[in-house]
N, C-alpha and C positions, 0 to 999 in steps of 0.2 A: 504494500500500500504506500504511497504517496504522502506528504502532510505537507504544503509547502503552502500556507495562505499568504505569504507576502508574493507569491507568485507574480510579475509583472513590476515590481517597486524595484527600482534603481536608485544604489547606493555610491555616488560620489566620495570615497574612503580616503582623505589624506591625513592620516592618523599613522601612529611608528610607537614603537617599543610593544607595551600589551594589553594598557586600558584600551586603549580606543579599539587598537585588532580582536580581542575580546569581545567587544558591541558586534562588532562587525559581523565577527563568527556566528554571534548569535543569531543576528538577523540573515546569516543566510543561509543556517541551517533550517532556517522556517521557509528560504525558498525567494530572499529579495538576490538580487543582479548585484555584488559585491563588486566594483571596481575599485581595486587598491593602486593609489596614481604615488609612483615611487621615484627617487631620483634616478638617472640612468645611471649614473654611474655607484653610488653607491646602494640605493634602494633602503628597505628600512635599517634605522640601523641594529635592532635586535636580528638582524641576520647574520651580523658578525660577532654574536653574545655568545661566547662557546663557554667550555672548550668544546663540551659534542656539538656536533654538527651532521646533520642529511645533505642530501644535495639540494644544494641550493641555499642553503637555511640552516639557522642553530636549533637547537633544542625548542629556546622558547618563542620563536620565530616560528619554529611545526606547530608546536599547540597551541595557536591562536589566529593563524590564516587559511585553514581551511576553506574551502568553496569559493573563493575568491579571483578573480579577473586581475593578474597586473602587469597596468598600462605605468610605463618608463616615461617618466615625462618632467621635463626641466620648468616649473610653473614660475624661474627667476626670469625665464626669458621671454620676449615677446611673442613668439611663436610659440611654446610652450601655455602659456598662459591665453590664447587667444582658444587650442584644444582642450585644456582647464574650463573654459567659459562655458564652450560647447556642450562639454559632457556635462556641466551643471545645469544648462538649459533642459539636457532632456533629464532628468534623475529628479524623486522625488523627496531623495535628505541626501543634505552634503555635513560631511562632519571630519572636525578636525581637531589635531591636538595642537598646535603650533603655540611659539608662545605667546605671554600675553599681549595684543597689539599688531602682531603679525599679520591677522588675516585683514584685519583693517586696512593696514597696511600696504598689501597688496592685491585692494581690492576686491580680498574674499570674506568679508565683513557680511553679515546675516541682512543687515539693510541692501546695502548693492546687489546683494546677491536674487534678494527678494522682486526687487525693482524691476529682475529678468522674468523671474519664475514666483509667484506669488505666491501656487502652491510647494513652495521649497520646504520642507522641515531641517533647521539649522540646529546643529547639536557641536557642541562647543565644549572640549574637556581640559580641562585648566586644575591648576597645583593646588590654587585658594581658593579657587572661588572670584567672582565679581565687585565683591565688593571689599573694604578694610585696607588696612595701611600694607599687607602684603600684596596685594589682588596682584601686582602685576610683576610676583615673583615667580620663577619656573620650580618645579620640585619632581623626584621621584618617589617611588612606593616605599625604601627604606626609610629617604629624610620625614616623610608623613607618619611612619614606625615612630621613629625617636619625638617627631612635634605633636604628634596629636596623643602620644603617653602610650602606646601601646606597648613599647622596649620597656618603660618603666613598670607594667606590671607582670613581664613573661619571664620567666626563670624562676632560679631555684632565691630563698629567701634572703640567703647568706652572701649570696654574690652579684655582680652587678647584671642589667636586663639583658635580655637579647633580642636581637631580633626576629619574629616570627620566620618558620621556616618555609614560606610559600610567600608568594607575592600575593597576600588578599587583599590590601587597597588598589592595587591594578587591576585586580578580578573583578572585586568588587565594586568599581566606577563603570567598569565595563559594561555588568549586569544592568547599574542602574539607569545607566546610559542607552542602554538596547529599552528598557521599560518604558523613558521618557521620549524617545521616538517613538514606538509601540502607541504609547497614551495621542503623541500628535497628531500620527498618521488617523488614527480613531478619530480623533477630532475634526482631521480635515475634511474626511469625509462625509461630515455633517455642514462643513462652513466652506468648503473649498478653498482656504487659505491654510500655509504653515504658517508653522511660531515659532518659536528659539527654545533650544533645553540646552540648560548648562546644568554642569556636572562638574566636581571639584574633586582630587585626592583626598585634601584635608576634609572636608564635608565628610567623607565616606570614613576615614580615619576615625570622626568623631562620633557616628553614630554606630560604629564597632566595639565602644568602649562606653555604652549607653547606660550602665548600668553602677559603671564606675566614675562616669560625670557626673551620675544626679549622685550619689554617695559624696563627693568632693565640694558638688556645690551646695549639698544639704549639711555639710556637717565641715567642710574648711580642709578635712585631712584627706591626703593622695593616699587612694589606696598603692597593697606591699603588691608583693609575690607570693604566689602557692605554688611553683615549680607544679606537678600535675595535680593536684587538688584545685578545688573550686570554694570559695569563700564564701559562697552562700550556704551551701551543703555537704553533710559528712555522713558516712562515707563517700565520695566524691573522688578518687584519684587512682592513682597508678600504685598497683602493689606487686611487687616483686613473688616469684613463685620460686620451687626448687628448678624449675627448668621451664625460664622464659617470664613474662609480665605479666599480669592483667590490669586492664582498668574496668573500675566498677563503678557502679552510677545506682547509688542508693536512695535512688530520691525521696522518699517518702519513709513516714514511720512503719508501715506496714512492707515496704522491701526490707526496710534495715531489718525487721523479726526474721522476714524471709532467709534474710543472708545469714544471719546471727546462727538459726537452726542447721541451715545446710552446710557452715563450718565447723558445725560443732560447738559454739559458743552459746546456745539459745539463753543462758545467763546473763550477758550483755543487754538484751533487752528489755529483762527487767531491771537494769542496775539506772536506780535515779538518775546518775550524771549523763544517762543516753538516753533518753526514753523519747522523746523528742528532738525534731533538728535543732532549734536553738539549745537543749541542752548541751548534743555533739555537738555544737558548734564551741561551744565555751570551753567544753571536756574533748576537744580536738587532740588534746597533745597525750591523753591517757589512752583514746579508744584505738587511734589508729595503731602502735605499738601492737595492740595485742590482736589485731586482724595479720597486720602485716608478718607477727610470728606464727601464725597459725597456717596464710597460706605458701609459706617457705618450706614447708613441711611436704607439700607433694606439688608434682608437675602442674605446669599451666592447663595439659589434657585432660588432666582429672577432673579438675575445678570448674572446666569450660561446662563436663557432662554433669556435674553434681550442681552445678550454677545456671542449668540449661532456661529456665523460664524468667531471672532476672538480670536487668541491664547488664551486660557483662562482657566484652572486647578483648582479643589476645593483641598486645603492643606488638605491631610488626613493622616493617620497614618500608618502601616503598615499592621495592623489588618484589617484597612476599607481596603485598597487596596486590602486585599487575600480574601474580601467578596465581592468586586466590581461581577456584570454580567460581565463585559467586561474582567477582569481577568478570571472567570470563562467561558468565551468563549472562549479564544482566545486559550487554553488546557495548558497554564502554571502549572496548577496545572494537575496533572495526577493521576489514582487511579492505586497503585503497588503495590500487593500482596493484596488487599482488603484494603489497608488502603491511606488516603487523603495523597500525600507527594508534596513537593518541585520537579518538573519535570528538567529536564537538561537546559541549558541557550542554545538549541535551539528548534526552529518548523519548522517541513519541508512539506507543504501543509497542515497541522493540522494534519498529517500522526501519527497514536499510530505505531511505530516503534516497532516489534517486539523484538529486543535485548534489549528495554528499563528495565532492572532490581533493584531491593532495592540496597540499599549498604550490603556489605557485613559481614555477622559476621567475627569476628578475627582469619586468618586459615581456615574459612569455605572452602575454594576450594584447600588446602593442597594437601589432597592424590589425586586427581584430576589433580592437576598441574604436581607433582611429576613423577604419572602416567604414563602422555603423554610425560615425559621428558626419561622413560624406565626404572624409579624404581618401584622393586617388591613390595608386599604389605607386604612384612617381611622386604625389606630395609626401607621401608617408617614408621615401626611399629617402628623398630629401632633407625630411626632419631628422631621419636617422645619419647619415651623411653629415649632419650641422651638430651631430651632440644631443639633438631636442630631446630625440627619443632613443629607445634601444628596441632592438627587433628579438 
């Protein structure tokens, strides 16, 4: 089966590193016309983010350009920018990461742009945000880690933060960047005009950490670190086994009995200082000890079977996870073009979507793009000839 409702929507992509390719991917895993317009000669530059590398492309340059058109194109230069216009005339969202001032700059500002194409949706992903004495600073997904306080509450309690091990404010702009076009294009179809969505790192930063702002502004103190614990709930973390981890998620009073009985402890839940989460929470530093020696005592295999119906996770690494069955069922991973790859961050009924394609070589859909924009294969030979483009 099929699922592709943005079927027909042309996507204007001059976005690089992996928020914006992220949107992107999103919306053309639902089936919009992805055009990623790249410089010719260098092209994004997470294509040279190694050390691994595919052809063509690094690591995180694969998992996030998926099904995507890229057209090679110099938009510094006049001729460059003249098939820049073009394809923004026919496409119904142009989005870009550039920095702040940039697209103004060279005339790809959401007003100008509009003035062509009224029905344009303008999505604009930016460090800070629009407004404030930073707005018109550049930033990446780490320096948003250390500003918006997420370094300060990851790791272990004793030592200083780290940084999360995934890029989630890249992801995570990304998503909400794909949503806030999603919402326009819904809208335009009611009103026939686009509108502007802007999207920020730091925004996305600060609503990752939502629970630890309103604590900071209700109460003056930055929250610590729980290295794998959770500070709202106990038991909550990572507990070490004779052979291997687990993490446990004892949300409520009625698992914690659960768990208590199933390790052998059913004691613990009648003991006053747990009976309750806010008691574990106070008596954190008594209860966990005596879990954590109880499951040291046999394998993580035991515990998985004897732990079968509550919250309960073997800590694995990223390797096991993409060897997991349940990975390999669930169709995360997809085979495209004959080779194992990274699948787009959706599934829709396990559906193999027909548009689902590799990411693209550098230029590979050039005279292609060009083409359908109504230059000849001597104008297009010519641009390539001049630097404009790459074939």
């Amino acid at each position: 089966m099929d699922f592709a409702p943005l079927n027909g929507i042309r996507v204007a992509d001059l976005t690089s590193s992996l928020a914006g390719p992220t949107c992107t991917q999103i919306l053309g895993a639902l089936g919009a016309d992805i055009v990623k317009i790249e410089h010719p000669q260098r092209g994004d530059e997470a294509r040279a983010w190694g050390p691994s590398f595919f052809a063509g492309g690094s690591v995180m340059f694969f998992a996030a350009n998926a099904s995507k058109r890229s057209l090679a194109l110099d938009v510094k230069s006049e001729q460059g920018m003249e098939a820049l216009l073009a394809l923004v005339d026919s496409s119904d969202v142009f989005i870009q990461s550039l920095r702040p001032g940039t697209a103004e700059r060279l005339g790809l500002g959401s007003a100008a742009l509009r003035a062509r194409n009224e029905r344009l949706v303008c999505c604009s992903i930016g460090a800070f945000g629009r407004r404030g004495p930073l707005a018109d600073r550049p930033g990446y997904d780490p320096l948003m880690q250390a500003f918006t306080g997420i370094i300060s509450v990851t790791g272990e309690a004793d030592r200083p933060g780290v940084r999360v091990g995934t890029s989630l404010i890249d992801i995570g702009t990304g998503v909400w960047a794909a949503l806030g076009i999603l919402a326009a294009l819904y809208e335009r179809a009611q009103t026939g005009r686009g509108r502007d969505v802007g999207v920020s790192l730091f925004e996305t930063g600060l609503s990752l950490v939502g629970y630890q702002l309103t604590d900071a502004l209700a109460t003056g103190n930055a929250p610590g670190r729980y290295g794998t614990a959770f500070p709202l709930i106990a038991p909550y973390a990572v507990f070490p086994t004779q052979v291997g981890a687990l993490r446990i998620a004892a949300a409520n009073d009625r698992l914690f009995a659960t768990l208590c009985e199933r390790i052998g402890l059913p004691e613990l839940a009648d003991d006053a200082r747990f009976r309750t989460n806010p008691d574990r929470l106070a008596n954190r530093d008594a209860l966990l000890p005596l879990i954590r020696e109880r499951l040291a005592q046999r394998p993580s295999a035991h515990w998985l079977t004897v732990l079968e119906d509550i919250p309960v996770a073997p800590v694995q690494d990223v390797a096991q996870a993409a060897e997991h069955e349940q990975t390999r069922a669930s169709g995360i991973l997809q085979a495209l073009d004959g080779a194992e790859t990274p699948a787009l961050p959706l599934q829709i009924d396990e559906a193999r979507v027909a548009h689902l394609r590799p990411p693209p070589l550098l230029g590979a859909h050039s005279a292609e793009v060009l083409a359908e924009l109504g230059y000849s294969a001597e104008a297009i030979d010519a641009l390539a000839a001049a630097g404009v483009t790459r074939l």
